[in-house]
Each structure stands twice: as structure tokens, then as C-alpha cells.
C-alpha positions as CSV (number, residue, x, y, z in Angstrom):
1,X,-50.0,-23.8,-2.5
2,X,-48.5,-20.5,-2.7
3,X,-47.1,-20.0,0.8
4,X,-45.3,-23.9,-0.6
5,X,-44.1,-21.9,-3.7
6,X,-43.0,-19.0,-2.2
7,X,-40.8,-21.5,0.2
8,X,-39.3,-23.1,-2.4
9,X,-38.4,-19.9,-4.6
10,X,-36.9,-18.7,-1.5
11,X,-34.7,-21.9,-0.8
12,X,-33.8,-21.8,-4.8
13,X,-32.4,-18.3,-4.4
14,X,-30.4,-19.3,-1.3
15,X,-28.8,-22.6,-2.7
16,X,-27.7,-19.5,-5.7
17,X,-26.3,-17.2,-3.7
18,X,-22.0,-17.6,-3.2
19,X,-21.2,-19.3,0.7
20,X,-19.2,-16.0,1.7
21,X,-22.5,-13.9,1.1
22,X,-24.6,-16.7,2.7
23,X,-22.3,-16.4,5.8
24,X,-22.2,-12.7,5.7
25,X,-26.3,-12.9,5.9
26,X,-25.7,-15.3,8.5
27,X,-23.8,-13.2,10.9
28,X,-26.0,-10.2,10.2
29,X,-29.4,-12.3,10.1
30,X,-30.8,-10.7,7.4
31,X,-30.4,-10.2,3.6
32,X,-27.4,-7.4,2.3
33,X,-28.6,-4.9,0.6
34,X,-29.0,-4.2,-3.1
35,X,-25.8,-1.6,-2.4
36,X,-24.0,-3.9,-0.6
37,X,-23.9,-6.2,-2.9
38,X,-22.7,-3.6,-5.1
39,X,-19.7,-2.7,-2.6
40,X,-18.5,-6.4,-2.7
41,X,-19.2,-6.3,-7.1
42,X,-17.2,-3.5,-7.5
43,X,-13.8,-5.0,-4.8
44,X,-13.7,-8.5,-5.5
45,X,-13.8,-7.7,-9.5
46,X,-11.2,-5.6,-8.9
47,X,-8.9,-7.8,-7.0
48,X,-9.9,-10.5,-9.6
49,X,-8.3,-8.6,-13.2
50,X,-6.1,-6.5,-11.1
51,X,-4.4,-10.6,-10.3
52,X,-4.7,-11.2,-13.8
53,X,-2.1,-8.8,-14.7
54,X,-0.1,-9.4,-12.1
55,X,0.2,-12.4,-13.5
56,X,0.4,-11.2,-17.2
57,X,3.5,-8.9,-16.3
58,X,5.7,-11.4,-14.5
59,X,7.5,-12.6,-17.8
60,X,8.0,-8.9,-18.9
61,X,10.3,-8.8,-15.5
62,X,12.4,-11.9,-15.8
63,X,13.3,-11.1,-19.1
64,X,16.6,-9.8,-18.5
65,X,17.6,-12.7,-16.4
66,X,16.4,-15.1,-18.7
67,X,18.1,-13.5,-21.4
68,X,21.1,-11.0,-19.9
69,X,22.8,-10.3,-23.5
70,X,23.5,-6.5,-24.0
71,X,25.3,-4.2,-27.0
72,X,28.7,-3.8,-26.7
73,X,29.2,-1.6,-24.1
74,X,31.8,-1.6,-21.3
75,X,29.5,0.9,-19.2
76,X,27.2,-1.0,-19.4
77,X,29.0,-4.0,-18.7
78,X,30.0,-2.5,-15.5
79,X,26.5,-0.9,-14.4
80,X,25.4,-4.1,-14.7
81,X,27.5,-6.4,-12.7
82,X,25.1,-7.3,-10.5
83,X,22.7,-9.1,-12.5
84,X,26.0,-11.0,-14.3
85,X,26.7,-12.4,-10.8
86,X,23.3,-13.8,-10.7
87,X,23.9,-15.7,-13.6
88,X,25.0,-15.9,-16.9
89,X,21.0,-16.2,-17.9
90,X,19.0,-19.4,-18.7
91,X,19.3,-21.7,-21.4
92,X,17.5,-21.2,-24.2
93,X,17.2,-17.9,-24.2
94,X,20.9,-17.0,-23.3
95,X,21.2,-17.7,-27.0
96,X,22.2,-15.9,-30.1
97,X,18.3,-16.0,-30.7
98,X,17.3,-15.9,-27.1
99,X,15.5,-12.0,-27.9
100,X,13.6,-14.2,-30.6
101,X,12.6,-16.8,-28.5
102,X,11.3,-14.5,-25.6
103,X,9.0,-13.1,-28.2
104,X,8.0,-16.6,-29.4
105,X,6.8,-17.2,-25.6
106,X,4.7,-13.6,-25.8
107,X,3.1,-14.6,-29.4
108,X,2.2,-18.4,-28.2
109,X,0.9,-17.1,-24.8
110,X,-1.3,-13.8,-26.4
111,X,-2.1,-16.0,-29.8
112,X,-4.4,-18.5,-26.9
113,X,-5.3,-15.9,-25.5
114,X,-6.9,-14.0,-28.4
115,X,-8.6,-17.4,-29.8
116,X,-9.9,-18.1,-25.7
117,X,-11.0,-15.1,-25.6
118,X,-13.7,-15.2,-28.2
119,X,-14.8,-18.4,-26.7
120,X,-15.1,-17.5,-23.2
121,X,-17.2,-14.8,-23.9
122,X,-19.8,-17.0,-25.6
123,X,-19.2,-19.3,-22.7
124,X,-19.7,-16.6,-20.0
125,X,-23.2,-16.0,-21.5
126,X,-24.2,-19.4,-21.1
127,X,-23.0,-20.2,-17.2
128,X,-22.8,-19.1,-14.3
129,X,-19.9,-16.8,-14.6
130,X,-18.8,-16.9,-10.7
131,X,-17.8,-20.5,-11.3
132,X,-15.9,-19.7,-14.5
133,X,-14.0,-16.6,-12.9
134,X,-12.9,-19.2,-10.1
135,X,-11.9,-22.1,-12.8
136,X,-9.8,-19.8,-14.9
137,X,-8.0,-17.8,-12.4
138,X,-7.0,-21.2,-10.3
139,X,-5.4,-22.4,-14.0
140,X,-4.3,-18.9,-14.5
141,X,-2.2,-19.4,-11.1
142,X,-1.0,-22.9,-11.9
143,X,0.3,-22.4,-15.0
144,X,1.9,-19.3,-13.8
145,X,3.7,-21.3,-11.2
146,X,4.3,-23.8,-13.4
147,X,6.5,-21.5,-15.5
148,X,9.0,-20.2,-12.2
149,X,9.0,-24.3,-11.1
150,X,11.0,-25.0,-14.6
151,X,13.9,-22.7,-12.4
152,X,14.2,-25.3,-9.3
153,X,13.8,-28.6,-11.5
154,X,16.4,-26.9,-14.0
155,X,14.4,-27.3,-17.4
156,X,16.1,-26.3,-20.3
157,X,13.8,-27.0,-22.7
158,X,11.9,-24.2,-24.7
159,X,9.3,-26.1,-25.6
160,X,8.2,-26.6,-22.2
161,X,7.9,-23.0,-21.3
162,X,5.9,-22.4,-24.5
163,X,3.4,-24.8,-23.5
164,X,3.4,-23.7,-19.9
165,X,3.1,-20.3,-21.7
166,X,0.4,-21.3,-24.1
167,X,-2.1,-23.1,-21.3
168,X,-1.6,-20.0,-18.9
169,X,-3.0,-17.5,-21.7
170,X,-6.1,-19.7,-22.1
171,X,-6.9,-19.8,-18.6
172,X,-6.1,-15.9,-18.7
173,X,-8.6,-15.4,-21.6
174,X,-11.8,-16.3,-19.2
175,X,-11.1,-13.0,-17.2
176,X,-12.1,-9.8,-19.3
177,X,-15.3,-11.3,-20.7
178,X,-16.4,-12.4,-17.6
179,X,-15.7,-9.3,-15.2
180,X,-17.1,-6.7,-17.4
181,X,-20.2,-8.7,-18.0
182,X,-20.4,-9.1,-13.7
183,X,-20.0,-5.1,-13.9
184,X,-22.8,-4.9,-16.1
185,X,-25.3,-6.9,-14.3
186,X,-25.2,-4.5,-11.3
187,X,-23.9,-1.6,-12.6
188,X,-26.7,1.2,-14.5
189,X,-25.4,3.5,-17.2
190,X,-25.4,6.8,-15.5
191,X,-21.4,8.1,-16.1
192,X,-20.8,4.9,-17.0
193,X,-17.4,5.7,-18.6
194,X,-16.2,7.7,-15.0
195,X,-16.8,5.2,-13.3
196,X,-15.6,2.1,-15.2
197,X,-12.7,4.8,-16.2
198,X,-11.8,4.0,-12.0
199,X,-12.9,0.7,-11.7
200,X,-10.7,-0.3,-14.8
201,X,-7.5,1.2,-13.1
202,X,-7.6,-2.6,-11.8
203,X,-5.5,-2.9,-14.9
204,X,-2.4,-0.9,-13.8
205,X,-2.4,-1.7,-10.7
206,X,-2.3,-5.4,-11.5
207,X,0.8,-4.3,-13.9
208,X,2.2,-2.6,-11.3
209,X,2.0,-5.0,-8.0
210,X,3.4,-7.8,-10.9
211,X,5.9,-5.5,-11.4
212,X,7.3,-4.8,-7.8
213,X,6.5,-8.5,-6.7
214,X,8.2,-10.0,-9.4
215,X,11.2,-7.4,-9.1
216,X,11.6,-7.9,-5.8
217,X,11.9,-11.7,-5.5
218,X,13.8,-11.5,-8.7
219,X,16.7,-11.7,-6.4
220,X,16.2,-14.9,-5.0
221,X,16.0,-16.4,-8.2
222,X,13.3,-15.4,-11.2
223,X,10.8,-18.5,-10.3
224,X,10.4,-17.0,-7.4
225,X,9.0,-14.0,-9.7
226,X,6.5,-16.3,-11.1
227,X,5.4,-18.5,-8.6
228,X,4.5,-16.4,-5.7
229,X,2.4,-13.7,-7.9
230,X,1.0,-17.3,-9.4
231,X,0.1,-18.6,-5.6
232,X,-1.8,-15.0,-5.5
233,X,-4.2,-15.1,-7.9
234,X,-5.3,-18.5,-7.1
235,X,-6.2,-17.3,-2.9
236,X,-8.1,-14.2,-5.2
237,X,-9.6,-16.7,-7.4
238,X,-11.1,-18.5,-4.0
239,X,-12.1,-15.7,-2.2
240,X,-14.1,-15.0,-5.9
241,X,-15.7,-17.9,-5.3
242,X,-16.9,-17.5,-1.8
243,X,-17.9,-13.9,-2.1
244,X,-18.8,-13.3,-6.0
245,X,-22.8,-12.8,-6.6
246,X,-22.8,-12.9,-10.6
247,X,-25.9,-11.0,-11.1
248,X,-28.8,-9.9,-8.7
249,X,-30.4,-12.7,-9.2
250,X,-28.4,-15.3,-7.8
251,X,-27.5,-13.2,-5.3
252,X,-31.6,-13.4,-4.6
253,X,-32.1,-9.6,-4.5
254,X,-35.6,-8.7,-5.1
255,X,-36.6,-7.0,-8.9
256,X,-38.6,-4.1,-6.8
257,X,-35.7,-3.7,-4.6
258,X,-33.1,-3.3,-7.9
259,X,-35.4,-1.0,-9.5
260,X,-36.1,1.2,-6.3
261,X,-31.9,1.5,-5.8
262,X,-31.4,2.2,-9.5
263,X,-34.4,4.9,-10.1
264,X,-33.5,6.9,-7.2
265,X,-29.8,7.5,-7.8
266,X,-30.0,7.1,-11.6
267,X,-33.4,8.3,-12.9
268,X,-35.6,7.8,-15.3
269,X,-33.3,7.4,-18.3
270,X,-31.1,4.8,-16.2
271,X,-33.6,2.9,-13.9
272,X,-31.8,-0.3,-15.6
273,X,-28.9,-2.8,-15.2
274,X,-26.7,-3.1,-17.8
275,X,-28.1,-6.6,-18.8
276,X,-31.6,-6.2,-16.8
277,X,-33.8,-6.6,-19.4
278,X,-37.6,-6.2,-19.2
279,X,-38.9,-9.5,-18.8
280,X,-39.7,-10.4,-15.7
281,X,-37.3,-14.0,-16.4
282,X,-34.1,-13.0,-18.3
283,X,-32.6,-16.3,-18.4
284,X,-35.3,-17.0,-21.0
285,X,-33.7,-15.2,-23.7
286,X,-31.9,-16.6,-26.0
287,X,-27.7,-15.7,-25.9
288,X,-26.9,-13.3,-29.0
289,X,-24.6,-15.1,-31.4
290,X,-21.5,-14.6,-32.1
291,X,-22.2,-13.3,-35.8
292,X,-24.8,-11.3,-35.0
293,X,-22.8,-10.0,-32.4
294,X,-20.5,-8.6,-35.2
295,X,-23.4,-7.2,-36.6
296,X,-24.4,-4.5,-34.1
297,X,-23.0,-1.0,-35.2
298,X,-19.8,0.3,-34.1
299,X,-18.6,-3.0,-32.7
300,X,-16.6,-3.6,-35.8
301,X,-14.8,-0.3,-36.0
302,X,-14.1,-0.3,-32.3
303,X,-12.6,-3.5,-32.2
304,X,-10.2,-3.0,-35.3
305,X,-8.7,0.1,-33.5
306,X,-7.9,-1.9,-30.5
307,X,-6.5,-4.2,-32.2
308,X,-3.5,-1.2,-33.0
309,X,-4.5,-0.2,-29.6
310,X,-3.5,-2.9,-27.8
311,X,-0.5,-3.7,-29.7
312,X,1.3,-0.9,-28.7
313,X,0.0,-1.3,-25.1
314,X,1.1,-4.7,-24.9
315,X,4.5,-4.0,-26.2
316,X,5.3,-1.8,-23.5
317,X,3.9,-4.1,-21.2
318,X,6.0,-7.6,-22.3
319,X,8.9,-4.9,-23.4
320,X,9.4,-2.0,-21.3
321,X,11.5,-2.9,-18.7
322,X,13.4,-4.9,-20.8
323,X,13.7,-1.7,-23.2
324,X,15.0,0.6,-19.9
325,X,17.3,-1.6,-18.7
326,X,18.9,-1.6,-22.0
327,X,18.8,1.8,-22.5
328,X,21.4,4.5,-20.8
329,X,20.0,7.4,-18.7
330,X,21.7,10.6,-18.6
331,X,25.3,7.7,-19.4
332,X,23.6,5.1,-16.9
333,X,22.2,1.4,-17.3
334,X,19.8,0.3,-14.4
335,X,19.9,-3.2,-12.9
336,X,17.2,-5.5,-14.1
337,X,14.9,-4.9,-10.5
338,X,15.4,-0.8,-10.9
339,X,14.0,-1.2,-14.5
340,X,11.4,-3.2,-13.4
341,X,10.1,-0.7,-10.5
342,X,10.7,2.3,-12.9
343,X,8.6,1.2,-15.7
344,X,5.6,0.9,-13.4
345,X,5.3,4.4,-14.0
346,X,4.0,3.9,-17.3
347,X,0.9,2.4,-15.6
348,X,0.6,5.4,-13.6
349,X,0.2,7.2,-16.5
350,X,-2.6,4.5,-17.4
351,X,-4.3,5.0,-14.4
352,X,-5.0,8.5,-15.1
353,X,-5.7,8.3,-19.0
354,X,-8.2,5.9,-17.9
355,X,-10.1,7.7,-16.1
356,X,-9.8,10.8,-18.2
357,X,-10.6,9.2,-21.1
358,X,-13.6,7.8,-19.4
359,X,-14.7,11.0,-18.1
360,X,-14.0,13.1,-20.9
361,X,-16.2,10.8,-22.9
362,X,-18.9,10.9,-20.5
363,X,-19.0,15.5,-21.0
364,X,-18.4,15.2,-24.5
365,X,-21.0,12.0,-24.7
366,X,-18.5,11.2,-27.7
367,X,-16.7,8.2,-27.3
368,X,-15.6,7.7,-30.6
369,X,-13.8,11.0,-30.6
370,X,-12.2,10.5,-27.3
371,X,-10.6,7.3,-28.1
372,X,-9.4,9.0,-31.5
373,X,-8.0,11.6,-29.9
374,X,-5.7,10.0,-27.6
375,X,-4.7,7.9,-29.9
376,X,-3.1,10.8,-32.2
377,X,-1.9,12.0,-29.4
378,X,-0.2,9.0,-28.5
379,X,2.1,9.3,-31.8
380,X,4.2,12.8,-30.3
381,X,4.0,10.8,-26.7
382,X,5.8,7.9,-28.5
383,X,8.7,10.3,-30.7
384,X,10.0,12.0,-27.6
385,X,9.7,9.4,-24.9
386,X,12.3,7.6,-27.6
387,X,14.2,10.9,-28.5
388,X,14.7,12.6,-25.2
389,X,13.9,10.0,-22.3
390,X,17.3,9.4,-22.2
391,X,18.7,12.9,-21.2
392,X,17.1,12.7,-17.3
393,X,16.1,10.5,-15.1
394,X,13.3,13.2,-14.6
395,X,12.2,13.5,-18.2
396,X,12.0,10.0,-18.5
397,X,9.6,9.8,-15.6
398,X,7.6,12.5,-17.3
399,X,7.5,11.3,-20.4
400,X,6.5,7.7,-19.4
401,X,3.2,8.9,-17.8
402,X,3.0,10.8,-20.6
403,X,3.1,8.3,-23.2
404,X,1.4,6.0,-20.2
405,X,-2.0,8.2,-20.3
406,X,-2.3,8.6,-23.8
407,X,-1.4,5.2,-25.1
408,X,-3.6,3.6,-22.5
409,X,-6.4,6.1,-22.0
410,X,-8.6,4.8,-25.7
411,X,-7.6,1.1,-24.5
412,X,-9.0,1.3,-21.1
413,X,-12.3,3.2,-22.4
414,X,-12.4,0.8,-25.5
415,X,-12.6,-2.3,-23.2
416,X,-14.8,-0.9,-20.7
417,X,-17.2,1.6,-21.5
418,X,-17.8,1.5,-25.3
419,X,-17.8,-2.5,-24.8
420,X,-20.7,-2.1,-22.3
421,X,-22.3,0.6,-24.4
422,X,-22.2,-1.8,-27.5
423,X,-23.4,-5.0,-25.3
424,X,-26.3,-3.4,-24.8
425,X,-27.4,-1.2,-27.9
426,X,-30.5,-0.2,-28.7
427,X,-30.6,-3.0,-31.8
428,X,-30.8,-5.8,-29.7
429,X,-34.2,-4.7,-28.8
430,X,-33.7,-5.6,-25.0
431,X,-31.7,-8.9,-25.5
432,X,-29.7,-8.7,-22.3
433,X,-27.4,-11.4,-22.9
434,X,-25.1,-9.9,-25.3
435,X,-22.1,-8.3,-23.1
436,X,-19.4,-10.9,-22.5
437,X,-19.7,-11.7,-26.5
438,X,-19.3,-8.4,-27.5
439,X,-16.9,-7.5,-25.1
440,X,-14.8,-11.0,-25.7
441,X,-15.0,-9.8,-29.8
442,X,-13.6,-6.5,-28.8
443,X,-10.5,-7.4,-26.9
444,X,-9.7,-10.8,-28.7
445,X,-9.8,-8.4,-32.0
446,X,-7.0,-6.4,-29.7
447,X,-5.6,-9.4,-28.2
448,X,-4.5,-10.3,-31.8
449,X,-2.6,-7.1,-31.9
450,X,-1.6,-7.6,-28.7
451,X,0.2,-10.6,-29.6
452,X,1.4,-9.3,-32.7
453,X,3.2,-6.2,-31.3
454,X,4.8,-8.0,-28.7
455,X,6.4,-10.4,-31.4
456,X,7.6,-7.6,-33.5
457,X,9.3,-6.1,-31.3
458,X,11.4,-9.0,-30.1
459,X,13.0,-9.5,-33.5
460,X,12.7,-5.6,-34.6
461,X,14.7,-4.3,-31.2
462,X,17.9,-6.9,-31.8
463,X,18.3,-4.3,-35.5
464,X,16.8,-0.8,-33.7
465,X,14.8,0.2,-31.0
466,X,14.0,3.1,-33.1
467,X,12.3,0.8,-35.6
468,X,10.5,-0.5,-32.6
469,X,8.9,3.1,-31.9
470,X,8.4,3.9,-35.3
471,X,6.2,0.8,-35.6
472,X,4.0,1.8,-32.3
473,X,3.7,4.9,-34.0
474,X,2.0,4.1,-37.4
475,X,0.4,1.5,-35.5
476,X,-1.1,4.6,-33.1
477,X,-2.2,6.4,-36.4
478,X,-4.2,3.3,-37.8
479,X,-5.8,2.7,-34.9
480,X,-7.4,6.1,-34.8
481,X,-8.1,6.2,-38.5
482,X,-10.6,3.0,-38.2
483,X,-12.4,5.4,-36.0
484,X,-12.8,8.1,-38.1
485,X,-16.0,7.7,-39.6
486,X,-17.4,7.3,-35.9
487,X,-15.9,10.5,-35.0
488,X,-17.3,12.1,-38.5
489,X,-20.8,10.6,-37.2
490,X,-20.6,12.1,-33.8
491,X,-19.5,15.4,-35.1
492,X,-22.2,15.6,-37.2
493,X,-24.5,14.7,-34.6
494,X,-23.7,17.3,-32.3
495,X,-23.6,20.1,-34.8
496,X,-27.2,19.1,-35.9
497,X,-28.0,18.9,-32.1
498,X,-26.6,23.1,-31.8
499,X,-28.4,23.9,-34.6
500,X,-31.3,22.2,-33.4
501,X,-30.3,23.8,-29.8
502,X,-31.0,20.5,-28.2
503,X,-28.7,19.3,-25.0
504,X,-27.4,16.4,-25.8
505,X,-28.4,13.4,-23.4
506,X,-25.7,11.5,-21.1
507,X,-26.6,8.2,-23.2
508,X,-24.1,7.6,-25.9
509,X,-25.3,6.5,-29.3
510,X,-23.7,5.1,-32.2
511,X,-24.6,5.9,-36.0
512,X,-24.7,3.7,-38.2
513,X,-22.4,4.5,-41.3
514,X,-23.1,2.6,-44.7
């Protein structure tokens, strides 16, 4: 009876485990390895969100096309002949309102998006999240497409694009959840915010391979821009499906075999998955809910300071090429492509605040401070990429990965690190099933600013770009003031610790502040 039972365990894992990785075993003829498995985690979740911003940045770029009006300006008139040759924009939004209506498309597509979001991640702890992934980056692609098709069938008709718009950020809302929650399965918590500080760079370089896609086929006509980074993510979303192991289990890796990896590279204080929990069957536990979620401390203030977070991220990322190709450098306008390749720089900077952040974090064992920090340093970042970008091509470069580090260093470590930290804190007394909820209740929280920001901006830039900064910079200030009594906490704790003369350990913990 056993020898039956092992049999059928063993057939029960393979039927689990994703075709590409059953092939893989195939050729090899015999089982990848616990680091292996690992190798392919860590690549094809990359690919996978780096796709969905691609895909997220495409409108940021067509912009200008869709909507060519400029100030006044016989210089820039000139500079800009090129892109009047193109075309004289596209109905609607070659309109007295056709700003407005650009930011109507940004608020209907990140609005979904912050409502899927909290949805998905209660539905990525309930299924198998490989299959999900797959579903919402093929819909992700279509609607995408759908979007630069309205160009060859000539659709004029705004309400078509914010549907398009509107279906595309639902599918998009499946991704974060669902990646970081994959990351946790296989991932321990040993410099957890280094290395999801790297792994998150995914981010910006989604941003930027939008960006120089959708620039350079912006020439042949802006659905090209859309369709062919929309054709993308779905071969991504495929290759997810054939290759993605979920978790260890359906990948059929051993528990001794986990443990052994883990314990010798991690130790004693780290000999454990993210979402490994100590029963031996972990699909037994019962999903945390989504109010208790809320519950768990430090989730709250976290999420309330991406919210600012993200809405001055996401208004550089819907805005800034827009904002640069409308703005003279050193008495010079850029064509609508230049703009688009330039303001990739300002993911550059992301890159490396990322990973700073997430590093720093991981010394200090303060994320709370961290984020805080370059947040407020954000607000200086802001006031003189405004004031003095505009003297040199050179100082702009500088001071957009600048502004690129600081503004998306906290947001990168928010989404990443502190989310994984939170998803499994100590008050869930071992609940494993926790991450993609409390990761889809951070970011939609910031999703909601991200949508907000945006929106502004589209009707606050037609009156003063200077207005516009202004706003990301109070917006900067709040978002590290709802972290202040986390940073208070932390302080306090590591003063007590020096007094104490106790080393503080690399696990971070939250206080709880009444």
C-alpha cells in the first residue's frame, strides 16, 4: 500500500509541475534542483512585471501625437516640425480639452486598476497563481493592442479608448500581487530588501524598454507603439505558463530538500520560505482576510505613504515625456521620440534608488526610516529638477536620476520588501497565506494615488507646470509624515538596543504604535 501511495503522490506532483519544467527534467532525466528552480523564479518573474510596464508606459509616449497642442511659441513651433508632419494629432484629443481627456484615459485605466488590485490579491491566495499570471498578462496584451488597432480602423471615439483603457488596467492589476507572492514562496528572508531592491529593478526596465519600443515605432504611426509592446507581453505571458513553478510544491521539490538549501546559505534565523509555514500541509490553512489583513501593524501606515508615493511616481511616468517635450532645454524643444528616449533616464535613477533603498534598509534594519528619508529628500530633488533642468542638457540628465532615485527608491522598497516583511509578520502566528493580500492592500492603497496624480496633473499643467511640481512636492512631504511614528518607533528601538549594547538582528520588526 505504501509503495501504491508513494506512486501516486509522485504522479500528483508531476501532473503540478509547469510543461516547460517537465520537459526540462525530461531532457536532463532527472529532477532540477531546489536552486534551479530558483534561477528560473527569479528570470521569468522578472520578464513577467518588467512586460507589465512596458505595457503601462506605452500611452505616456503617444501622448504628444495623440494630442500635439503646444504654448505659443514660434521656436517651438519650428523645433517641432517633424512631429506636425506626422499629423495634426487624433481626434479627440486634438481638442481644446484633449490634455483633459488624456488624463481621463490615465484616471479610468489606474482607478480599475486600484479596485483589481485588491481583488487579485485575495484571488492569488486562493489559486494557483501560474495560471492567473498567464490569464492576466494575455488580457493585459490584448487590450493593449486593442488600444494602437483604434489607429488603422480610424476610431474617433473617446469612449472606446476609455473602455479599451479601463479593461487593460484590470488585467494589469493581476501582476504585482501575484509576482511578489511567487518571490516569496522560494525566496528566504536573509537581505531580503538587497535582493528584492535588484529583482524589483524589473520595474524600470519595463518603463524603459516601453519607452524606446514605443518611441521608436512611433514613427510608423503611434498603434504601432501600442500593439507591438502588446504582442510582447502576451509571448512573456506564455513562456510564464510553460516555465513558471508557483511555489515548491508544485514544482514537486522535496520539504528536506528546501530546508537543506535554505539552512545552509541562510541559517538558523532564515531556514524558512517566505510563505513556508510549519505544517507539514500548507494548503490547509485558511487564507487571511482581507480585514484582518488591515489589521496587522504597519500595514496601514505603509500603505497610506505609498499612496503619496506613488502618485508622484506615476505622474512622471504617464507625464514626463510629455512634460520634456514641452519644455525648452538650454532655448530647445525635443521631438516627441527624443523626449521619449530621454525621460528613461528617470528610471535609471529608479534602478539605483531601488536598490539603495533596499540595501540601506537591510544595514540600518530600519525600513520605516529609509523610506522616510527618501521621501524628504525627494521634495529638493523635485524644486530644482523644475528650476534648473532647463539650463543644460547635462543638468537635466543629472537631475532626472536624481529626482529618479529618490522619488522611486521608498516606492520600490514599499512594494517589495516591507510588503513581504508585513505578509508574513510575526502576528499571523505562521499563517502563510497572507502575502498577495497584503501586498495587493499596499499598492492598490498607492494605485489610488497613482491614479489620482496622474489626473491632476492633466488639468493642473494646461494653468502651470509649476503647480504641477508644487503638488508632487507636498504630496512627497505627506507621504513621509504617515511614516513618522514608524520611524519614531524604530529610533527608539535602536537607542534602547545601544543602551542595552545589543546588535541588532537582520530581521526587521515593526512596533506597534497605539
Amino acid at each position: 500500500m505504501g509503495s501504491i501511495s508513494d506512486l501516486e503522490n509522485e504522479q500528483k506532483k508531476m501532473n503540478t509541475k509547469p510543461p516547460g519544467i517537465r520537459f526540462l527534467e525530461c531532457i536532463k532525466k532527472s529532477n532540477l534542483s531546489f536552486k534551479t528552480h530558483q534561477i528560473i523564479v527569479l528570470i521569468i518573474t522578472f520578464l513577467a512585471y518588467a512586460s507589465y510596464h512596458a505595457t503601462r508606459k506605452t500611452t505616456s509616449i503617444i501622448k504628444s501625437s495623440l494630442d500635439p497642442q503646444s504654448p505659443d511659441n514660434s521656436l517651438l513651433q519650428s523645433s517641432r516640425m517633424l512631429s506636425w508632419l506626422m499629423g495634426s494629432g487624433w481626434a479627440p484629443f486634438n481638442g481644446a480639452n484633449g490634455t483633459g481627456l488624456l488624463g481621463d484615459l490615465d484616471l479610468a485605466f489606474l482607478f480599475v486598476y486600484a479596485i483589481g488590485i485588491f481583488f487579485s490579491g485575495h484571488i492569488g491566495d486562493r489559486m494557483n497563481l501560474r495560471i492567473f499570471l498567464t490569464i492576466g498578462m494575455i488580457g493585459t496584451g490584448l487590450f493593449t493592442s486593442l488600444f494602437g488597432v483604434g489607429y488603422w480602423a480610424n476610431i474617433h471615439f473617446f469612449y472606446y479608448y476609455l473602455i479599451v483603457q479601463m479593461l487593460a488596467g484590470l488585467f494589469q492589476s493581476t501582476g504585482w500581487p501575484s509576482v511578489v507572492a511567487v518571490m516569496g514562496n522560494w525566496f528566504g528572508k536573509s537581505k531580503r530588501g538587497l535582493i528584492m531592491g535588484i529583482w524589483n529593478a524589473h520595474t524600470s526596465i519595463g518603463n524603459i524598454s516601453g519607452s524606446l519600443i514605443a518611441s521608436y515605432f512611433l514613427k510608423y504611426g503611434w498603434g504601432w507603439s501600442m500593439v507591438v509592446p502588446g504582442l510582447m507581453i502576451i509571448l512573456v505571458g506564455l513562456l510564464l505558463f510553460m516555465f513558471l513553478p508557483a511555489d515548491p510544491q508544485s514544482a514537486g521539490i522535496d520539504r528536506d530538500e528546501e530546508n537543506s538549501v535554505l539552512s545552509g546559505k541562510t541559517g538558523a534565523e532564515v531556514t524558512k520560505p517566505l510563505l513556508t509555514s510549519p505544517k507539514m500541509n500548507s494548503e490547509k490553512e485558511p487564507p487571511v482576510g482581507f480585514i484582518e489583513a488591515w489589521k496587522i501593524p504597519g500595514v496601514a501606515p505603509f500603505a497610506f505613504c505609498l499612496f503619496f508615493a506613488k502618485l508622484v511616481a506615476y505622474t512622471f511616468l504617464y507625464w514626463l515625456p510629455f512634460y520634456i517635450s514641452h519644455t525648452a532645454i538650454k532655448g530647445e524643444y525635443l521631438s516627441d521620440e527624443a523626449a521619449g528616449n530621454l525621460s528613461t533616464l528617470f528610471d535609471v535613477g529608479g534602478v539605483v534608488g531601488g536598490i539603495l533603498a533596499g540595501h540601506i534598509s537591510d544595514r540600518l534594519n530600519a525600513r520605516a526610516i529609509t523610506a522616510a528619508t527618501f521621501m524628504y529628500c525627494a521634495i529638493p530633488a523635485l524644486y530644482f529638477y523644475r528650476n534648473y533642468g532647463h539650463i543644460s542638457m547635462t543638468i537635466n540628465i543629472l537631475l532626472m536620476l536624481l529626482t529618479g532615485m529618490f522619488v522611486n527608491g521608498p516606492y520600490a522598497l514599499i512594494t517589495t520588501a516591507v510588503s513581504a516583511d508585513l505578509g508574513t509578520h510575526r502576528s499571523l502566528r505562521g499563517n502563510s497565506r497572507a502575502l498577495a493580500t497584503v501586498t495587493s492592500i499596499i499598492d492598490g492603497t498607492g494605485s489610488i494615488g497613482a491614479a489620482i496624480g496622474p489626473l491632476l496633473t492633466g488639468y493642473i499643467s494646461t494653468q502651470s507646470w509649476s503647480a504641477v511640481f508644487s503638488m508632487l512636492m507636498v504630496a512627497a512631504f505627506v507621504a513621509g509624515l504617515f511614516l513618522t511614528r514608524l520611524v519614531v518607533a524604530e529610533i527608539n528601538t535602536k537607542w534602547e538596543d545601544s543602551r542595552r549594547g545589543v546588535i541588532a538582528s537582520n530581521r526587521v520588526s515593526y512596533v506597534v504604535v497605539v
